[in-house]
N, C-alpha and C positions, 0 to 999 in steps of 0.2 A: 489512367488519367488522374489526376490530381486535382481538386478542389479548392484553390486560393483565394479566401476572402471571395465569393462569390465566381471566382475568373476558373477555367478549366488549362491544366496545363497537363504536358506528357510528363510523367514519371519522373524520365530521368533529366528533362528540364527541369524541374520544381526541385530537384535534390543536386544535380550543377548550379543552380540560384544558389541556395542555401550556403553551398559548398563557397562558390567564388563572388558572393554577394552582390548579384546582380538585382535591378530595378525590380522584379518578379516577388523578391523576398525583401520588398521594403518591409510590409506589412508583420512579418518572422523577427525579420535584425532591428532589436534595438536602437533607436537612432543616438539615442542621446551615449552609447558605449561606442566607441571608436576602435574598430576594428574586431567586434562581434558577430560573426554570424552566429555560426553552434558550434559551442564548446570541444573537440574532439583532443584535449590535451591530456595530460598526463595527472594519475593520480599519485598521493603519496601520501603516506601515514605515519606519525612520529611514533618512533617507538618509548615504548612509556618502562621504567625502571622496576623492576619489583618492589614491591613492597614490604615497609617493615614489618613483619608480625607481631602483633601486641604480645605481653609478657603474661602469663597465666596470674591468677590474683592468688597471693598466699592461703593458707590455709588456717584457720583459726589455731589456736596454740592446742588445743583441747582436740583435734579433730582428729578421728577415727583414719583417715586417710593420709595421714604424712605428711607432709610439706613437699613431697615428691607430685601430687595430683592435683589437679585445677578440683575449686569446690566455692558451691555445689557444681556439680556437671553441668554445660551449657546444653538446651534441646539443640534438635538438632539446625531448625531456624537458622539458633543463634551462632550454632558451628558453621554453618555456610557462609554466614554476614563475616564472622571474624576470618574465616581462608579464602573469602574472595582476594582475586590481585588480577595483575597485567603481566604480561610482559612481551616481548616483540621479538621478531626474526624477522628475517629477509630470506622471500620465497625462492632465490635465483639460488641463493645460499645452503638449502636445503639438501643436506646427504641423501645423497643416491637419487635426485629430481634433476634434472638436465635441465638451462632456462629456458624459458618461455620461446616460444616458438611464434613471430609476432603473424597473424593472421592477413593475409591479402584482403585490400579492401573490397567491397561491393560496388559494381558497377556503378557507374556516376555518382558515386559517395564514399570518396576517397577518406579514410581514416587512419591519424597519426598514432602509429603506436609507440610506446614508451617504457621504458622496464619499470615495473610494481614493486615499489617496498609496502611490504603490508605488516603491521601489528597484530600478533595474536592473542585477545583475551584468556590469558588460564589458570586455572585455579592454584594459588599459591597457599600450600595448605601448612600445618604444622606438627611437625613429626619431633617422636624420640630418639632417644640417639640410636636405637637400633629397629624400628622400626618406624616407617611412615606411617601407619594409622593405627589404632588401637579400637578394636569391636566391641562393645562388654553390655551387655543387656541391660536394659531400664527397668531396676527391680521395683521403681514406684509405680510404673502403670499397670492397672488392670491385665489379670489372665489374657482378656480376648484382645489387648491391644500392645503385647509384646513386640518389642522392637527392639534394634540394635541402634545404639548411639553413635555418632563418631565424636569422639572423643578426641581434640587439637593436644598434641603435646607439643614443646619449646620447639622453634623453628632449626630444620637443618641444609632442609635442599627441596624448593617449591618442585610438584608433579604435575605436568599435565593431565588434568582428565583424570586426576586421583580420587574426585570425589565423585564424580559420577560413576569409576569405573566400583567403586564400594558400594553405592546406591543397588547401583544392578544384582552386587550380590547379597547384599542382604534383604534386596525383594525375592531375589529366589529362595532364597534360607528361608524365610518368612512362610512362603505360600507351599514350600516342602517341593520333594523331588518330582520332577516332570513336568510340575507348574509352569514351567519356562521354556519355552522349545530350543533344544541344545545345552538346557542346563544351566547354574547360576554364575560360569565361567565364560558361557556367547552372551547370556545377559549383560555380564559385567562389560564386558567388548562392545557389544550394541551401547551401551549406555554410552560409554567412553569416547566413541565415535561420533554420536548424538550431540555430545558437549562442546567438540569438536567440531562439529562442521555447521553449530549453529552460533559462532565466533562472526561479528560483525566491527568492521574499521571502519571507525567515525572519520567522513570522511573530511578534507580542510579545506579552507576556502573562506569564504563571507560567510559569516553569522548573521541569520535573518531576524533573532529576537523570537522566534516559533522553538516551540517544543511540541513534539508530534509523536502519536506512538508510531512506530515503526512495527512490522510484522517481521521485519528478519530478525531484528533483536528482540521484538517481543516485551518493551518495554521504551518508555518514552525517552523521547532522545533530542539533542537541540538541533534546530534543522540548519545544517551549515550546507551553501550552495558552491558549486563551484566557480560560477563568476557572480561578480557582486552586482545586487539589484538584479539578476535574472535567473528567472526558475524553470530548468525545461523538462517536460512534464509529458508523458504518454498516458493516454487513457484508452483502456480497448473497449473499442465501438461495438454497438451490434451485432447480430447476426442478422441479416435482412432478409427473411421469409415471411410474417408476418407482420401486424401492428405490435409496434410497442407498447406494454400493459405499465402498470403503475407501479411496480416494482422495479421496473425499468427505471422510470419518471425520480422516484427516490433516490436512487444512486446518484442519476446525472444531478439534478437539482442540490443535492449537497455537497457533491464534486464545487457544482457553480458557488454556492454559497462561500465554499471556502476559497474557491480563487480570487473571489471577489473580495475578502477578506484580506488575503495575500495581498492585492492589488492597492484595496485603498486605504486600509491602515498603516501595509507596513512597506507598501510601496516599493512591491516588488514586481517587476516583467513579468509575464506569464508566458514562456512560448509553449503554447500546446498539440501535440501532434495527435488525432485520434483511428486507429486503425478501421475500415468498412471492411467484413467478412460478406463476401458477395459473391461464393463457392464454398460449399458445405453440403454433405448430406441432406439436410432437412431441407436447402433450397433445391435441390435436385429430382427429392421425391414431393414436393410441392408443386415445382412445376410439370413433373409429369403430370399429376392429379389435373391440373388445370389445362395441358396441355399449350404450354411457351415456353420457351426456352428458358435457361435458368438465371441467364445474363437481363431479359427482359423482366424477368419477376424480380431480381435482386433492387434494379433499376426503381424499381414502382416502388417496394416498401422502403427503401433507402432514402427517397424524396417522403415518404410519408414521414418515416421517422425526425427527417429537417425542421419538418413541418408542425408533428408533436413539440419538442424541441423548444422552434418560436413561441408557440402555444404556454407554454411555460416559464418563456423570458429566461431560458439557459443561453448562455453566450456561446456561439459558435468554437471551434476550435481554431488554432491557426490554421492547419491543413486538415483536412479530411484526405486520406490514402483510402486507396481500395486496394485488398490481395489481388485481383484479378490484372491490375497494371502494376501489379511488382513482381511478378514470377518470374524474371529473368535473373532479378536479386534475389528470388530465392532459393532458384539453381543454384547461384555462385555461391550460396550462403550453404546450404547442403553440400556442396564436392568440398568447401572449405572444414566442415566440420568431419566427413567423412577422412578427408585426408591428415585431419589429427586425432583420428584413431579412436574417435567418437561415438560413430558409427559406422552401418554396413549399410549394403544393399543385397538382398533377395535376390534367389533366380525368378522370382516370379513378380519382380518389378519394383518391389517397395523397398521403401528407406527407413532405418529405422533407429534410432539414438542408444544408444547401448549403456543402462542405467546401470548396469554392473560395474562396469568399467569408471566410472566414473565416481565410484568408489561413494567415501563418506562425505563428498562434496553437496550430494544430493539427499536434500531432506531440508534444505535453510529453512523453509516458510512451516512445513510439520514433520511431525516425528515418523520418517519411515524409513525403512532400514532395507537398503537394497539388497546386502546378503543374507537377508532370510531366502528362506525355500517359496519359490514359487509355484503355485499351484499350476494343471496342466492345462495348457492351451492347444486349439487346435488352431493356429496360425503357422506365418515361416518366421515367427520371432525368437529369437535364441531364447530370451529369460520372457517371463512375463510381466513384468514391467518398464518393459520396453515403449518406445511410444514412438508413432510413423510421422516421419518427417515429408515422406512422397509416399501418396498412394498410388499403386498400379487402379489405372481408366478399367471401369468395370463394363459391359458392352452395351452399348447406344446408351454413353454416357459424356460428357462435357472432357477433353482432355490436353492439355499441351505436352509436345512433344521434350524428353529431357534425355540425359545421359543414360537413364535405365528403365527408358520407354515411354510410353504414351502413361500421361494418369495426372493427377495432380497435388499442391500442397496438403498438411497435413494441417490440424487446425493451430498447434504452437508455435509452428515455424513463422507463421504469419505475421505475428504480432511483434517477435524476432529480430525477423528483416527489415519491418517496416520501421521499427523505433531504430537500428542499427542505422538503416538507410541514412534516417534525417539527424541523428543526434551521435552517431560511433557510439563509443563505450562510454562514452561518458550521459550519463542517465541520473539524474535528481531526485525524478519524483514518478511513481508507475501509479497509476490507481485502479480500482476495480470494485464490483460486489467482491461481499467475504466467499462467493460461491466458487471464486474463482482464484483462489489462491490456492485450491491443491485440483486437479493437477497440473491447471493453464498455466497460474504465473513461478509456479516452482520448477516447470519444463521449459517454460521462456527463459531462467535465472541458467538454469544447465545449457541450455543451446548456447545462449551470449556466452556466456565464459568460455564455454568451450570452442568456441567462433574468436571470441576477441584474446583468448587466452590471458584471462585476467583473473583477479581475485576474487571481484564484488563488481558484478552488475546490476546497477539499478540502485543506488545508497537509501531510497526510502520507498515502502513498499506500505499505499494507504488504503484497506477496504472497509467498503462501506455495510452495514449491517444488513437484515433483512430485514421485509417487509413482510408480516403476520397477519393474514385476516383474522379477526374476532373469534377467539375462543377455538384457534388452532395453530399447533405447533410447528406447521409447516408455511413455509415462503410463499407468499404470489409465484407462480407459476403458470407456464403453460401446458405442459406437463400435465400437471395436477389440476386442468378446467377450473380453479378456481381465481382468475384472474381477471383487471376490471382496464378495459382500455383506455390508453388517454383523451382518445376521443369521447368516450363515454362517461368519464369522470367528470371533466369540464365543461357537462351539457348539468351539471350538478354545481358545481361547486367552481371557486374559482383560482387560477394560477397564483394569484396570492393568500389565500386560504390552503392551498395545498404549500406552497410555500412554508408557511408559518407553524402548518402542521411538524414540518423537515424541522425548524431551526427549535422545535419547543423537545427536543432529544440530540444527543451527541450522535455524529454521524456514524460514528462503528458499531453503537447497539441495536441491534434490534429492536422495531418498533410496530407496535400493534396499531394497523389499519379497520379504523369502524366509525357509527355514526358518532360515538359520544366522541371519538378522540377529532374528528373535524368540527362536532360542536366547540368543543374547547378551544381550536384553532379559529373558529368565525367567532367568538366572546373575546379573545383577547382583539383580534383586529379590532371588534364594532368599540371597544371600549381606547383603541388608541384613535380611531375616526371621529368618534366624541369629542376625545381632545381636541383637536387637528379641530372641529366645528367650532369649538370655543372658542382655540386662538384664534384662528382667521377671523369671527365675530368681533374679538375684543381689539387685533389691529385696524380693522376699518373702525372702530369706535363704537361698538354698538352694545358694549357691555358695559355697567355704572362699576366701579370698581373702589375698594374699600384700603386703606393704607395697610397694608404689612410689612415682616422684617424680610427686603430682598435678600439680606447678605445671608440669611438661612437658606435660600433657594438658590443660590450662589454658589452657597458650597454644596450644595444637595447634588447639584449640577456637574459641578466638579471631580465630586467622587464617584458621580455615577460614569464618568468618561474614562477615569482609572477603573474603575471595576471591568466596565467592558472591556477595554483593550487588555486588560490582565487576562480575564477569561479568553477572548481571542488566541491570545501569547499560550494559554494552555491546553494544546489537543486543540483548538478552534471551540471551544466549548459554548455554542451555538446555547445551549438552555440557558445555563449561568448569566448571559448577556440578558439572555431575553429578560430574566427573572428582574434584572435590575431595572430593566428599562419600564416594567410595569411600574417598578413599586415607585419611580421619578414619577410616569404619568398619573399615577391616581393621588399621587402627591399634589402633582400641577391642578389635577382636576380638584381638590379640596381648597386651594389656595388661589384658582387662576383671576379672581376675579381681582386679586391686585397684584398682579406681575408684572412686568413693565414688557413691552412688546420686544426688547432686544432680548430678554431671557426668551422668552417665549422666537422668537427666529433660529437663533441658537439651540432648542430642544428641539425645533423642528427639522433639524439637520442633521441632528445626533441621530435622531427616529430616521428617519433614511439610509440615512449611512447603515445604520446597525443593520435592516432588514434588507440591504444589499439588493434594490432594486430600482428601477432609474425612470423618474420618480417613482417614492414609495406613495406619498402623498399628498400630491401639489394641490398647493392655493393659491 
């Protein structure tokens, strides 16, 4: 079943709506776009020209080094900034690669596929005439921090992966023989590969005016959507066994801040789909413990969670999916992967994605390297970094019936299917804790591609930081007993004080949960509340007020509206905002007693808006 806007629908109705834009998914399609449901068209990436290579700087006339040698030597920093470059290919183009193979769609969520040209970022470096790179030691630094330089000579013919595959070997050479398992020649190869398959294509479409850091490139990037004014967006939901704790509460709550940012500064759509994991181990051995079935336990904490959630003033999703009403799509999603040679199946039931195979593709979100040597398992898994897309039904356990027996989904498939189901391959924006970017959403990145047989699944991939109790290095957790529920937070403190605690830190760093850090979040509120009691005083008239220069609070006003949406536009930088919006109110609060009430209406709307809540604080 399906969860629309409050209404229950079957599966594969809510993904035929979507599909042929029926009444069901008014609430999903855009009205004001004509002929939008969800995006499932075709990507394409311009290919970018190489690069000129800068000309080495002469050498003093006097110089020990010739007029042959760049001088002084660039670190190597600066060798990287000057041989970065572009250039592009076409994957169908690719010697000895056969094209793409377009993928059958998933049951009632038909998906148009389209051949990929894709751009490959690579390193365009600078070579001599007879050699591409030249090593020579750095006789300035200290003994104990000897190192090899690379050293650019005049341009002759840009190398893929030329700089990383030297990196590799001169950490080997570095840290001496065996330091490196396979030596500083699989190093240089791992590295090479590394550089390689962590190439991301920006992708085209509407420019939203956001810059965001992205986790596949690793570096902030401008958020270009592929239809204009709408963002569609997956967020994986819970696991529903127990109550949601407060590291939960942080994620979602900064997710929301920033849709809501999306929303009403830059006035963008938001279609949001969010996955319910409602079959998992932990709900299985939970519900034995209690004795109910694991459908009934999933049911209770899943409403709870809704329930947290409001509690919080986080805006629903467009759709809530559950795994357990998509496993029909996750069969087809599995034989589809399996019959591109992706993966296998077991004699002893299970399915498993074959991370070997899949060569240097896998690793986008962290650095790991599938043909190292895997340690030994006792499973039916070929390599050990494999990971099961069906498990074989363990006995007097929960199971549907599939192609290679009784058992059920694996936990990445899920999130997989479900974003393929409502969106195909065309995907915006994924979000998550940073807890989940190795190995959930970089096994979601390998199943889609390997499913939709494409380049780049998922063009922006944004996680949220943890959450730190006081005076320790580890997460909120469940796990770990050290964890505070939302129900039991909020018998404390309130959803706009936990709020304010979110926006007073950037949402991808990690942030320390304690009393002083919610004192700090309940001083900034009571001091903009203050405000808020003066103006409202001073509109009904109840304040004497003294002549000032308005056109200074004017402009105070006005820059304080460019700074916010500046900071918005950069990463969503929730503090920077905040910061300004203080320093306008204790401005206002020094001067309010002769503001004219239209200033004062006007800051009372800005302070709303900023803190993305409906209302923040009516009068």
């Amino acid at each position: 079943m399906v969860s629309l806007n409050h209404r229950v629908l079957p599966a594969n109705a809510a993904t035929e709506s979507l599909a042929k834009h029926q009444p069901c998914a008014d609430a999903i399609k855009p009205k004001h776009k004509a002929g939008y449901p969800l995006p499932h068209g075709a990507e394409t990436a311009a290919r970018a020209p190489y690069p000129q290579a800068p000309q080495p700087r002469p050498n003093p006339p006097d110089s020990p080094r010739g007029r042959s040698e760049q001088y002084p030597p660039p670190g190597p920093a600066q060798a990287r900034q000057r041989g970065s470059g572009r250039r592009g290919r076409q994957t169908a183009g690719l010697p000895g690669r056969a094209p793409w193979q377009h993928a059958p769609p998933l049951p009632a969520a038909p998906a148009v596929a389209t051949p990929l040209a894709c751009c490959f970022p690579v390193q365009a470096v600078r070579v001599s005439r007879r050699q591409a790179w030249q090593v020579v030691p750095a006789p300035s630094l200290p003994p104990h921090r000897k190192a090899e330089l690379l050293v650019p000579r005049p341009p002759l013919c840009p190398r893929p992966g030329a700089v990383a595959m030297l990196r590799g070997a001169a950490a080997a050479r570095r840290c001496g023989p065996g330091a490196v398992p396979g030596g500083w020649k699989a190093a240089a190869r791992r590295c090479c590969s590394a550089a390689r398959r962590r190439e991301w294509v920006p992708p085209t479409g509407w420019h939203s005016g956001i810059v965001a850091y992205n986790s596949r490139s690793r570096s902030k990037e401008p958020l270009v959507l592929a239809a204009e004014g709408v963002a569609t967006w997956y967020s994986c939901g819970p696991t529903v066994y127990d109550q949601a704790h407060l590291g939960h509460a942080c994620s979602y709550v900064r997710f929301d801040i920033i849709r809501r940012i999306m929303t009403r500064f830059f006035g963008i759509e938001v279609v949001m789909v969010m996955g319910i994991t409602d079959i998992d181990d932990k709900i299985i051995r939970k519900a034995n413990e209690m004795n109910i079935s694991p459908v009934a336990l999933a049911r209770i904490y899943e409403e709870d969670f809704k329930q947290d959630m409001a509690a919080l003033k986080v805006l629903p999703p467009t759709v809530y999916m559950r795994v357990t009403d998509s496993i029909p799509q996750i069969i087809a999603f599995i034989k589809t992967v399996i019959a591109s040679g992706q993966a296998y199946a077991t004699s002893q039931g299970n399915v498993y994605f074959d991370v070997k195979s899949w060569g240097r593709r896998y690793g986008v979100l962290t650095t790991v390297y599938p043909d190292t040597q895997d340690e030994a398992v006792d499973t039916d898994k070929r390599h050990g970094k494999d990971f099961a897309l069906w498990k074989a039904a363990k006995p007097q356990e929960i199971f549907w019936t599939s192609p290679w027996g009784k058992g059920r989904p694996g936990w990445h498939i899920e999130c997989s299917t479900i974003s393929s189901a409502v969106f195909g391959k065309q995907l915006d924006i994924h979000t998550g804790g940073i807890d989940l970017a190795f190995p959930h959403h970089e096994n979601e990145i390998a199943q889609c591609e390997a499913y939709h047989q494409c380049e780049q699944w998922g063009n922006y991939f944004l996680h949220s930081g943890h959450l730190h109790v006081k005076g320790s290095q580890e997460k909120m957790s469940k796990s770990l007993k050290n964890y505070i529920s939302i129900k039991d937070f909020l018998e404390k403190f309130s959803s706009d004080q936990f709020r304010m605690f979110c926006l007073r830190s950037r949402y991808s760093s990690a942030v320390e949960f304690s009393g002083e850090t919610m004192d700090d979040a309940k001083h900034h509120l009571q001091a903009i509340s203050s405000f808020v009691r003066d103006a409202s005083a001073y509109i009904k008239g109840q304040l004497v007020c003294d002549p000032v220069r308005e056109d200074i609070l004017w402009e105070r006003l006005a820059n304080t509206k460019v700074t916010v949406k500046a900071a918005f536009a950069d990463d969503f930088d929730t503090s920077r905002a905040v910061a300004a919006i203080m320093d306008l109110v204790h401005h206002g609060n020094r001067q309010l007693k002769a503001v004219t009430k239209c200033f004062l209406n006007r800051m009372l709307d800005l302070l709303e808006a900023l803190f993305c809540m409906e209302p923040l604080f009516p009068i």
